[in-house]
C-alpha positions as CSV (number, residue, x, y, z in Angstrom):
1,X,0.0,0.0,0.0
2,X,0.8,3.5,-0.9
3,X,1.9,5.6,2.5
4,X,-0.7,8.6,2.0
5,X,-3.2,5.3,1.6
6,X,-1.5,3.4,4.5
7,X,-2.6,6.8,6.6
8,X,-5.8,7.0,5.3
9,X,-6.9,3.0,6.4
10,X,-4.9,4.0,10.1
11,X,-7.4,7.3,10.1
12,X,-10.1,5.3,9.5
13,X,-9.5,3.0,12.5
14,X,-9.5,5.9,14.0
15,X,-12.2,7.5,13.5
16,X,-14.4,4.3,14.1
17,X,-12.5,3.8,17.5
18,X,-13.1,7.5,18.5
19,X,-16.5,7.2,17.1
20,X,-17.4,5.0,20.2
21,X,-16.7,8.0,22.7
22,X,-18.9,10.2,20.5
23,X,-21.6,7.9,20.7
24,X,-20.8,8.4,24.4
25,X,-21.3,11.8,24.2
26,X,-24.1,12.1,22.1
27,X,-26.2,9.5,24.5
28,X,-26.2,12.3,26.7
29,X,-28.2,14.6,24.8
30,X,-30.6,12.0,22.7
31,X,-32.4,8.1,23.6
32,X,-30.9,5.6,22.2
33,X,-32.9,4.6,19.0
34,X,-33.6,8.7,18.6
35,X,-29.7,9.1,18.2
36,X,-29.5,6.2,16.2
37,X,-32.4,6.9,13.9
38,X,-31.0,10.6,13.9
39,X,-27.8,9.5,12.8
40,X,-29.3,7.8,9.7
41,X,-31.2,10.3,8.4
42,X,-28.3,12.6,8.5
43,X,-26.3,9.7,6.8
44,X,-28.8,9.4,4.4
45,X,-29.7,13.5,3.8
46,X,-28.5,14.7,1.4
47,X,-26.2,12.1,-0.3
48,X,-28.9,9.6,-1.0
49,X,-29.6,12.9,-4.0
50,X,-25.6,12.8,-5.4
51,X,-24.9,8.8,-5.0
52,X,-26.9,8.0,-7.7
53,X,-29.5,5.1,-7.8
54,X,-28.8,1.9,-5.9
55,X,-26.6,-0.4,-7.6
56,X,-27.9,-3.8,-6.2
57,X,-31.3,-5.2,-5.7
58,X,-33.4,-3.7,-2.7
59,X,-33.7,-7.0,-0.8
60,X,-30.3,-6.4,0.0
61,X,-30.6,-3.0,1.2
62,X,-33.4,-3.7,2.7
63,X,-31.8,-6.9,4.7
64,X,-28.7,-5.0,5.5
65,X,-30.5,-1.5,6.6
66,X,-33.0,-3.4,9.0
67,X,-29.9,-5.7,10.2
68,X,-26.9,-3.4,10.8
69,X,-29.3,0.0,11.0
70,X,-32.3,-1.4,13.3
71,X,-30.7,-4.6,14.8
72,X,-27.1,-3.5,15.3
73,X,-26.5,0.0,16.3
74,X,-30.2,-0.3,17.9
75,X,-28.9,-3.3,20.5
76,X,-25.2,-1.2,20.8
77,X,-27.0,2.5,21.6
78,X,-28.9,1.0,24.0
79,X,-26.0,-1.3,25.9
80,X,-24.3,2.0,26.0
81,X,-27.0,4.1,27.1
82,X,-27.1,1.3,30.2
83,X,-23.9,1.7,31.3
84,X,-21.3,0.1,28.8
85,X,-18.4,1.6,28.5
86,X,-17.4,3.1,25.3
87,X,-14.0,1.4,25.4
88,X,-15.1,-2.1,26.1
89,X,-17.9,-1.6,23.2
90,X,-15.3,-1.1,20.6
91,X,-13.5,-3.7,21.8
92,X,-16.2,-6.2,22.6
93,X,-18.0,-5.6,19.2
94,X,-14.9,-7.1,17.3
95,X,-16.5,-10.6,17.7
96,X,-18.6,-9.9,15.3
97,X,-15.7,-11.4,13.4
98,X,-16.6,-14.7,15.0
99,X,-20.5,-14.5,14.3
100,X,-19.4,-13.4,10.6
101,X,-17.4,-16.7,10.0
102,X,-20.0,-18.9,11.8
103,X,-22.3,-17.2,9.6
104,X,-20.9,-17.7,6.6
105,X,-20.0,-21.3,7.4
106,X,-24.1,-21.7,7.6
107,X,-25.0,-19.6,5.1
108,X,-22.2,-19.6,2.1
109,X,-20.4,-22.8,2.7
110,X,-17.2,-21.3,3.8
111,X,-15.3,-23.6,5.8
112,X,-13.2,-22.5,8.1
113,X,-9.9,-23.6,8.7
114,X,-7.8,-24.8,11.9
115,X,-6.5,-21.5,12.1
116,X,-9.6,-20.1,11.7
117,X,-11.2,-22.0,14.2
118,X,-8.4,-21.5,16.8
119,X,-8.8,-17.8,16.4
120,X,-12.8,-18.2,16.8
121,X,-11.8,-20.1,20.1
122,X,-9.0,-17.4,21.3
123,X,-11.8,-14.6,20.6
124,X,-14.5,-15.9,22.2
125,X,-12.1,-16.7,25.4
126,X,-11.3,-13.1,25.2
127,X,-15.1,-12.2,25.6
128,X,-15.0,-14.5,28.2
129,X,-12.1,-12.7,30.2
130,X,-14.0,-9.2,29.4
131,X,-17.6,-10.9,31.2
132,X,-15.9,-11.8,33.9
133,X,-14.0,-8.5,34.2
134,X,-17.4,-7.1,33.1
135,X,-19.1,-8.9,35.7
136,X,-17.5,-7.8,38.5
137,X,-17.7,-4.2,38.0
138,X,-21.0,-3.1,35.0
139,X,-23.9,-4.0,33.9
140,X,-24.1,-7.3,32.8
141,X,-27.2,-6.7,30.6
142,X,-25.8,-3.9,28.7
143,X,-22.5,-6.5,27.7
144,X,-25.3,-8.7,26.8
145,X,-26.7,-6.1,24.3
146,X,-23.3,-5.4,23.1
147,X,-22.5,-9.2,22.1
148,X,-26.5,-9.3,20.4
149,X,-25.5,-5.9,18.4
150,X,-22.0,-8.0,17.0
151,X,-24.4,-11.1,16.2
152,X,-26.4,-8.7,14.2
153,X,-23.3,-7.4,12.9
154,X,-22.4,-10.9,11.4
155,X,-25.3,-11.1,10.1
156,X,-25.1,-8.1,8.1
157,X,-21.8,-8.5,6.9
158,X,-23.1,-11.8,5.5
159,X,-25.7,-10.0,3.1
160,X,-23.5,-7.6,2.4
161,X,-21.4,-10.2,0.3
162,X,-23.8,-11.8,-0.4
163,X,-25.0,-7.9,-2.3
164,X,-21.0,-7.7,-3.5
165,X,-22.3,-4.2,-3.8
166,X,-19.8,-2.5,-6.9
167,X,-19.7,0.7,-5.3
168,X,-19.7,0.6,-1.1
169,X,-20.2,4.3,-0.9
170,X,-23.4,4.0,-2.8
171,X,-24.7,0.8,-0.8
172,X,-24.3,2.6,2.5
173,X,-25.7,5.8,2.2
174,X,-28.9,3.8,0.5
175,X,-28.8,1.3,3.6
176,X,-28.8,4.5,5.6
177,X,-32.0,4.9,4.2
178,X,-33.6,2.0,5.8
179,X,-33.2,2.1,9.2
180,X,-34.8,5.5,9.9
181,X,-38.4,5.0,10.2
182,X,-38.3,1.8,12.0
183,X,-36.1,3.1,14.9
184,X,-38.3,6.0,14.7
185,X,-41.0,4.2,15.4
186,X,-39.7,1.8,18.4
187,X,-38.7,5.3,19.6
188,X,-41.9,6.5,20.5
189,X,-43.0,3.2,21.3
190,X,-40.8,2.6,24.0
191,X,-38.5,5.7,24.7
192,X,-41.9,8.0,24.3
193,X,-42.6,11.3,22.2
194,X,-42.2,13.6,24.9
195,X,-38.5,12.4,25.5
196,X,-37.9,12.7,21.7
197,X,-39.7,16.3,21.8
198,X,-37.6,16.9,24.5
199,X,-34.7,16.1,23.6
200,X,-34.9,17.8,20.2
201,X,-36.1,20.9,21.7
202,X,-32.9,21.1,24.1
203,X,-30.6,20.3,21.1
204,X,-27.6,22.4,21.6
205,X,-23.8,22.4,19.4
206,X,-22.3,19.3,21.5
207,X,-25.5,17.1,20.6
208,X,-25.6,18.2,17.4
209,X,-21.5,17.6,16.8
210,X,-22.0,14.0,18.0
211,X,-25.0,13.5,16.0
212,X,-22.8,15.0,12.6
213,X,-19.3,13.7,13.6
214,X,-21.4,9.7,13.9
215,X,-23.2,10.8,10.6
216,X,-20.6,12.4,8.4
217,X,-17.3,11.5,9.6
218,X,-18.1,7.5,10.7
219,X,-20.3,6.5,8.4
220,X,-20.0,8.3,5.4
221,X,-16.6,9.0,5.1
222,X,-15.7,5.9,7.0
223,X,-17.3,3.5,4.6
224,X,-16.4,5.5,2.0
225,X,-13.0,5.5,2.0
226,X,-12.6,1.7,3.3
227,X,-14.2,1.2,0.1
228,X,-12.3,3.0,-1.6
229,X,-9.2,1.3,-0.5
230,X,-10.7,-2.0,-1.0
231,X,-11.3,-0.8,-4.4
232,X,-7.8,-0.5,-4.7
233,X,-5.8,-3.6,-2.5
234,X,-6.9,-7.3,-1.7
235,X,-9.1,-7.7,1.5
236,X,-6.3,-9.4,3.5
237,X,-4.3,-6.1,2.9
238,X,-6.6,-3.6,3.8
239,X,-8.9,-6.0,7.0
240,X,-5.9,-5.7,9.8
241,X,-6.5,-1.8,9.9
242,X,-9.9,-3.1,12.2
243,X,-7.7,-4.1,14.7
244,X,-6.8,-0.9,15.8
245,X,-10.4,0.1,16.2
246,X,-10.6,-1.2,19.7
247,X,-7.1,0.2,20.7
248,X,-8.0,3.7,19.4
249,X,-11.5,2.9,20.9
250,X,-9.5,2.6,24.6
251,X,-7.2,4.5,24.4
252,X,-9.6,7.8,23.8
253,X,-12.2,6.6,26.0
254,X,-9.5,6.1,28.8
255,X,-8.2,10.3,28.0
256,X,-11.5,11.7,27.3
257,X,-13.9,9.6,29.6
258,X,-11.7,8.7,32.0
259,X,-12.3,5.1,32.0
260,X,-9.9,2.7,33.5
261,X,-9.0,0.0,32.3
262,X,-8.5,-2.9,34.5
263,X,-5.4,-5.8,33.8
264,X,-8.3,-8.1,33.3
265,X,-9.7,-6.0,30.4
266,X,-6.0,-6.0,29.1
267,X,-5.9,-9.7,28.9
268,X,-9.3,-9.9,27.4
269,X,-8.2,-7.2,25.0
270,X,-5.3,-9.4,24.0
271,X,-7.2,-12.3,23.7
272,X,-10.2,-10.7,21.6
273,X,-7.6,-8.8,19.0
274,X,-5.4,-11.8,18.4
275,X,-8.8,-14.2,17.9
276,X,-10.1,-11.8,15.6
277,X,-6.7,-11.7,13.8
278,X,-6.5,-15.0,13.5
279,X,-10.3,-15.4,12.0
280,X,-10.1,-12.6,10.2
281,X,-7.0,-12.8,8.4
282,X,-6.9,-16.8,7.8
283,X,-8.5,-18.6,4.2
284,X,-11.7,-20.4,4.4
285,X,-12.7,-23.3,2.0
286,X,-16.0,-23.6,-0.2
287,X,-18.0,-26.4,0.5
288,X,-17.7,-28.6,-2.4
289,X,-20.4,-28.4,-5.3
290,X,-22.9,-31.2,-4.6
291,X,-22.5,-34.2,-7.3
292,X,-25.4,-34.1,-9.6
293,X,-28.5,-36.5,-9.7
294,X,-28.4,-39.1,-11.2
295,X,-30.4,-38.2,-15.1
């Protein structure tokens, strides 16, 4: 890789890991679906008018808005919102590299590996180390929510190659369409109107910086220059980046939010990362083709 494009995948990571203590931030100005309905509608408004029309079918932007969109961010605003950390989030949501490869072993007939499976085995005895650690000091529902959100995660990422959408900057900001009404409407079912109302009406330049730098900056420059550099280099060059999510993800949750981090959560972090390396970076095989029937 090029160095300005080398930068550019290491800014990324950053920005996702930082993203974690906006989300922070911005959870104390809006509910949980609000912010995250909020934050796809500004996704969506107005580059849904320059993108261009979608370039796959819409079952798969569909699947993938009401997945990732609803499912995902819905399950990890609300974990956070309960009292996980912004830290742990980024670095407990990495196992949705596990849930991808068990889904894809269901779904697409990718085998995985020895290696593969020894990093799916590391990882999730990283999350272990992290409940524990969890356990002992938070909310044991809110890590709950966080390992549902990376489930959902998994299964998104599934569709999403399933889609092989040509142009990821496209796909996303369409998928960003999705997800709005929906988590609108389990808002006021069950955060109510008047806490939306109010919370809109007290909207001040902090809430509204969290709610464009999650928008703008995460999600559509995020995706869309991870696509672009996938446009550009093979997968397996451009997928370790994601392992510095969760250390940027600590690291500025630790200086702006003051959250410790425990040698427990060090040792699950270890565990977690090198899992995911492992399962992320390693080959799978493809099932082999059935033999046809007999004529």
């Amino acid at each position: 890789m090029r160095p300005l494009h080398l930068a550019l995948a290491a800014l990324v990571a950053a920005v996702w890991g930082v993203n974690f203590v906006v989300i922070e931030l911005g959870l104390d100005h809006f509910p949980p679906l609000l912010f995250s309905a909020l934050r796809f509608l500004a996704a969506a408004l107005p580059a849904v008018f320059f993108v261009g029309r979608p370039k796959v079918a819409w079952k798969w932007i569909v699947g993938v808005g009401l997945a990732l969109g609803v499912a995902k961010f819905g399950l990890l605003f609300i974990g956070m919102d309960r009292g996980m950390g912004a830290g742990l989030s980024s670095l407990v949501l990495q196992v949705q590299a596990v849930f991808t490869a068990l889904f894809a072993a269901l779904a697409l007939g990718e085998r995985p590996g020895r290696t593969k499976l020894l990093g799916m085995a590391v990882a999730l005895a990283g999350i272990g180390v992290a409940a524990v650690d969890e356990g002992a000091s938070g909310p044991v529902l809110a890590f709950v929510l966080v390992i549902a959100a990376a489930a959902c995660w998994g299964v998104s990422n599934v569709l999403t190659r399933k889609a092989a959408p040509p142009d990821p900057l496209n796909f996303m900001v369409w998928v960003s369409t999705v997800p709005v009404l929906p988590l609108l409407g389990l808002s006021l079912l069950f955060e109510g109107g008047h806490r939306d109302r109010a919370a809109l009406a007290g909207l001040d330049w902090s809430g509204a910086g969290a709610l464009l730098f999650v928008a703008w900056i995460a999600t559509v420059f995020g995706f869309g220059a991870w696509g672009f550099l996938l446009s550009r280099y093979p997968a397996s060059s451009v997928a370790p980046f994601t392992l510095l999510v969760p250390v940027f993800g600590m690291s500025s949750a630790a200086l702006v939010l003051g959250e410790s981090v425990s040698p427990l959560r060090w040792c699950a972090a270890a565990l977690l990362v090198g899992g995911v390396a492992l399962t992320s970076l390693t080959g799978t095989r493809r099932a082999p083709a059935p033999e046809p029937a007999p004529a």
